[in-house]
C-alpha positions as CSV (number, residue, x, y, z in Angstrom):
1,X,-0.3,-12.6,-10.0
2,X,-1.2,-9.8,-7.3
3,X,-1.6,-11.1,-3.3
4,X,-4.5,-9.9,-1.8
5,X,-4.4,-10.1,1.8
6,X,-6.8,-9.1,4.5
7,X,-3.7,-5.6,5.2
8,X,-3.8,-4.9,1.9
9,X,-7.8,-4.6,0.9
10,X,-7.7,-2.1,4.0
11,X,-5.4,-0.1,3.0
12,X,-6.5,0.3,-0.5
13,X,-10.1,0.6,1.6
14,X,-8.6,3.3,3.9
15,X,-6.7,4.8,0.8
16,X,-10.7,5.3,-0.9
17,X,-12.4,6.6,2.1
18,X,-9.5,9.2,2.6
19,X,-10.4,10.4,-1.0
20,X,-13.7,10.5,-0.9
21,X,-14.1,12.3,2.5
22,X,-10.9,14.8,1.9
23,X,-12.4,18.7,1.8
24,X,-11.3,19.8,-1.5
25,X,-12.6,16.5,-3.3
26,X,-15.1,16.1,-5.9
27,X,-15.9,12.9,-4.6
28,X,-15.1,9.5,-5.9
29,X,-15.4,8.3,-9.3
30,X,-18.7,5.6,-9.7
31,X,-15.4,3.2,-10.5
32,X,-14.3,4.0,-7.7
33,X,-17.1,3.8,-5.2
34,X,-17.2,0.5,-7.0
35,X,-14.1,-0.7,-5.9
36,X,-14.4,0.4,-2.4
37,X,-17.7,-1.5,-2.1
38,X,-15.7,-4.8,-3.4
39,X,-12.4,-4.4,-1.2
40,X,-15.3,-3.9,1.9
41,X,-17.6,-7.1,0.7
42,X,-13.6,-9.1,0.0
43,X,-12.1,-8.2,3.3
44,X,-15.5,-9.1,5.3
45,X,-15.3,-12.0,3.4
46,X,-11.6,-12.7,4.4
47,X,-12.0,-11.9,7.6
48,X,-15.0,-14.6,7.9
49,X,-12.6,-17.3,6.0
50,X,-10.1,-16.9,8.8
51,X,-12.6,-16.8,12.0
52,X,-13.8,-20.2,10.2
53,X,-10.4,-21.5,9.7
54,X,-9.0,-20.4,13.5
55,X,-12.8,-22.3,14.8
56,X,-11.4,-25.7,12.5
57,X,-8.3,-25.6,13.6
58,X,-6.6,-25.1,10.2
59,X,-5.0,-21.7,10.6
């Protein structure tokens, strides 16, 4: 089973962006624009799961 942690989804995220905004690219593939839109709506997600956490006192 993978990890996913909040460092990882943004480096696959910044890994994405990189490709789709380099000036010889064709742009990403509609899988890929996929992804990135999943690792953005996961990390917010993640991010928002440890604000709560840190407000509870659980983390």
């Amino acid at each position: 089973m993978v990890t996913v942690t909040q460092e990882s989804l943004a480096e696959k995220i910044k890994r994405l962006e990189s490709r789709s905004s380099a000036e010889y690219a064709l742009g990403l593939t509609l899988n890929e624009e996929y992804q990135l839109a999943a690792y953005r709506m996961l990390l917010k997600y993640l991010a928002g799961h440890a604000d709560e956490n840190r407000e509870n006192g659980n983390g």
